[in-house]
C-alpha positions as CSV (number, residue, x, y, z in Angstrom):
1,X,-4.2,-17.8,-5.7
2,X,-1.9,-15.2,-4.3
3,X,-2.2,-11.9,-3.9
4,X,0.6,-9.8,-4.4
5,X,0.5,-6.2,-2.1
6,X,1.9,-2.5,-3.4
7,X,1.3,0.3,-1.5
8,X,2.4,3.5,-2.5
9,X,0.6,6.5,0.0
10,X,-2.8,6.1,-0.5
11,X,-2.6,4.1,-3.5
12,X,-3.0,0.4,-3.1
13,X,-2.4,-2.0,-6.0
14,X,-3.2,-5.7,-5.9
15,X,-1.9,-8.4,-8.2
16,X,-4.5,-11.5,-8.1
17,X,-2.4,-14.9,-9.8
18,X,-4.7,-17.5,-10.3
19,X,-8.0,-18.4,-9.9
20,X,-10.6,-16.9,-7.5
21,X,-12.7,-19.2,-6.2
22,X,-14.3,-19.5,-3.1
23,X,-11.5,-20.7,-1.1
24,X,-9.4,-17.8,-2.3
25,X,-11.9,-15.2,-2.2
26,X,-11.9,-15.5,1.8
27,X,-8.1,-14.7,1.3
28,X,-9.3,-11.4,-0.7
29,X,-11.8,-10.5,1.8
30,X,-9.4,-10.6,4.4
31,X,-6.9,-8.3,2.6
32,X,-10.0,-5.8,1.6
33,X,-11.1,-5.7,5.3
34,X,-7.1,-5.2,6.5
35,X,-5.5,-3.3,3.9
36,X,-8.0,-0.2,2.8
37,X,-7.5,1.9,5.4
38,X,-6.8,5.5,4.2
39,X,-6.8,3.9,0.6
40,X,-8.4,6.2,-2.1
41,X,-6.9,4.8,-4.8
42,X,-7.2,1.1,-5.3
43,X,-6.0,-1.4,-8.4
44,X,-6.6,-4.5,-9.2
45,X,-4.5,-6.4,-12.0
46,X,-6.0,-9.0,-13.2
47,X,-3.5,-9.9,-15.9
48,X,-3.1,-13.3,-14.5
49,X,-6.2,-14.1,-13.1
50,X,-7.3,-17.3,-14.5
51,X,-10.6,-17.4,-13.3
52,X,-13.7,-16.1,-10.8
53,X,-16.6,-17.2,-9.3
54,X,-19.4,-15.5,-8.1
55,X,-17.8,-14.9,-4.7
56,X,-14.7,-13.7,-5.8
57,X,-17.7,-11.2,-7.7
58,X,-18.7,-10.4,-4.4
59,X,-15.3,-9.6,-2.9
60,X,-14.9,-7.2,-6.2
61,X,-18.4,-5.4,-5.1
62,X,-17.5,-5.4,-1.8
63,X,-14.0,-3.4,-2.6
64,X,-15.7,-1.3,-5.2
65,X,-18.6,-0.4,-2.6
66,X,-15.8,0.4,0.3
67,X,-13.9,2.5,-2.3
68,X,-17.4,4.5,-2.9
69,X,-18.3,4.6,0.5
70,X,-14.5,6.3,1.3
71,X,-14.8,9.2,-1.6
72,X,-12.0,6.8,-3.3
73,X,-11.9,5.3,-6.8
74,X,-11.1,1.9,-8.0
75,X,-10.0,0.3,-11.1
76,X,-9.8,-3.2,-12.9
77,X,-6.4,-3.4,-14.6
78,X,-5.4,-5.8,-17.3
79,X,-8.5,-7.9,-17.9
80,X,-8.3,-11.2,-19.3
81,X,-11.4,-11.3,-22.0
82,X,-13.0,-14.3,-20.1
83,X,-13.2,-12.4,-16.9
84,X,-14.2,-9.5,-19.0
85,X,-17.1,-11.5,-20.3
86,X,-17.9,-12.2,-17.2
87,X,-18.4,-9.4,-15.7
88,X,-20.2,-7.5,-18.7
89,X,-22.7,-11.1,-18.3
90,X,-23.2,-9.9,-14.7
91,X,-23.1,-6.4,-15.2
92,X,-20.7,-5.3,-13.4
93,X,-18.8,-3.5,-16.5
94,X,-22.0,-1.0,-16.0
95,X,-20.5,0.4,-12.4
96,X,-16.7,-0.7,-12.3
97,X,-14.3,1.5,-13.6
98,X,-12.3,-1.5,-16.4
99,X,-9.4,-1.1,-17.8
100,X,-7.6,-2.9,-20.5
């Protein structure tokens, strides 16, 4: 998978390509842990995510809980309908802010 990094101020957009499987969900967690410092507004495009498992679902929460936890607001961007159904299956369309 790669990740592709935009930072604009406190705005933070990342481009997942790929799939997100365990292997590449380490890689995630290491950007989440490094790069939301002082972030209060974090995206994720999913366009051309391929793919997730349940601990690339984890490294999602984790963001969405940090982005909480900071006063800050994120958003899924671009959602392929597979991942959608995925995460409405798990629920997590209930708490994360989805956009198309």
């Amino acid at each position: 998978m790669e990740i592709k990094k935009n930072r604009n101020g406190s705005a933070l957009t990342l481009s997942l390509i790929g799939k997100l499987s365990i292997i590449e969900a380490k890689d995630l967690s290491k950007v989440v842990d490094e790069e939301l410092t002082d972030i209060t507004e974090l995206t994720l495009d999913l366009k051309d995510l391929t793919y997730v498992s349940s601990a690339g679902l984890r490294v999602l929460l984790i963001a969405q809980n940090l982005m909480d936890d900071a006063g800050g607001n994120m958003k899924l961007l671009n959602v392929p309908p597979m991942i959608i159904d995925i995460l409405k299956l798990t629920g997590f369309d209930k708490f994360m802010n989805i956009e198309k």
